[in-house]
ZAMARGU-4260 file (C-alpha; in steps of 0.2 Angstrom, whole numbers, plus 5000, padded with zeros to 4 digits):
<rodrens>
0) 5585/5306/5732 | 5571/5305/5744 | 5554/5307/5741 | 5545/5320/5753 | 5528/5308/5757
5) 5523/5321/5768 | 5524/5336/5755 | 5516/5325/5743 | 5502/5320/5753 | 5496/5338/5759
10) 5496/5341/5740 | 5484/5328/5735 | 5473/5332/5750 | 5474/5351/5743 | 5469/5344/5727
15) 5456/5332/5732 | 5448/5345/5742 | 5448/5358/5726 | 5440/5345/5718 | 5429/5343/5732
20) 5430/5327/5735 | 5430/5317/5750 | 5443/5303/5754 | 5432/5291/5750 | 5425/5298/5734
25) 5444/5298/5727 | 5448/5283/5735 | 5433/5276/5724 | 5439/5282/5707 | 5457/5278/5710
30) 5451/5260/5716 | 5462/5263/5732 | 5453/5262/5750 | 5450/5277/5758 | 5460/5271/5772
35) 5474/5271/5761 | 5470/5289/5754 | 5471/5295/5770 | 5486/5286/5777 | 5493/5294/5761
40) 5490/5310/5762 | 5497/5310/5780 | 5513/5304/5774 | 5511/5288/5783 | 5514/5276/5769
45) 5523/5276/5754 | 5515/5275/5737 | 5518/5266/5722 | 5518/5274/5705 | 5504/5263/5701
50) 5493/5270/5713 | 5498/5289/5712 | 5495/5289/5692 | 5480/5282/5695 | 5478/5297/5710
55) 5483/5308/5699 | 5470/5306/5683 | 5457/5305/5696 | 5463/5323/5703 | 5464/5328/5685
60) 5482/5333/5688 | 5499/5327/5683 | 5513/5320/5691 | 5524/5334/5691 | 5511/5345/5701
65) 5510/5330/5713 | 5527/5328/5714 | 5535/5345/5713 | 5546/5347/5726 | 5556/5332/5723
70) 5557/5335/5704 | 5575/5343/5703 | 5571/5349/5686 | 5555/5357/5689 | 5558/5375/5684
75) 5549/5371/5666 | 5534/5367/5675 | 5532/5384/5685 | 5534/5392/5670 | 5522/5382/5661
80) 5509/5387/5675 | 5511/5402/5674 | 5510/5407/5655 | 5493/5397/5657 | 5489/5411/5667
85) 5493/5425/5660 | 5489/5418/5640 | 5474/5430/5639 | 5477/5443/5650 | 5476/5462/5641
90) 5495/5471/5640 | 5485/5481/5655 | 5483/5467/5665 | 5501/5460/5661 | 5509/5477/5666
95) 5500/5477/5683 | 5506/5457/5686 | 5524/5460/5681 | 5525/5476/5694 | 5517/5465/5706
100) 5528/5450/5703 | 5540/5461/5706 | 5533/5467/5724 | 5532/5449/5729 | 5548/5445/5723
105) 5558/5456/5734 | 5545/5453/5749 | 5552/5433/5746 | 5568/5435/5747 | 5567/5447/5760
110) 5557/5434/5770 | 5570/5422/5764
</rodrens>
């Protein structure tokens, strides 16, 4: 299997910029040189696990979000996310997700 660098690096940009953090700033409390954050999240280089663990407690995220798409198994991890997100919503709320899930459901695969 083949990592996507370039799908991993737009995802730690997304992230750093969340975090609104510069390259640099990350760079620094991941001890990696900015350079190499940028070449990074280009896709330019590849990265060791070293560096993206220490990329990844400094974006205060884990591997698996980094590295989603190359996860095989990663269907536990969206559902994970997702019951984050609806943990304290009211049965109102819940009702009004589920039939909007739904809506976005059927526009996917019909976009699909």
């Amino acid at each position: 299997m083949n990592l996507d660098y370039q799908a991993l690096g737009k995802r730690i940009r997304s992230y750093r910029k969340t975090n609104h953090m510069t390259q640099a700033q990350l760079g620094e409390k991941a001890s990696v040189e900015p350079s190499n954050i940028s070449h990074i999240e280009r896709g330019a280089t590849k990265v060791s696990l070293p560096t993206l663990v220490k990329i990844a407690n400094s974006l205060k995220v884990s591997l698996d979000d980094l590295l989603y798409d190359s996860v095989e198994k990663n269907r536990h991890i969206s559902i994970e996310e997702i019951d984050r997100i609806l943990f304290d919503c009211s049965d109102k709320e819940l009702k009004a997700l589920a039939e909007i899930l739904k809506t976005a459901k059927g526009s996917l695969r019909d976009f699909l």
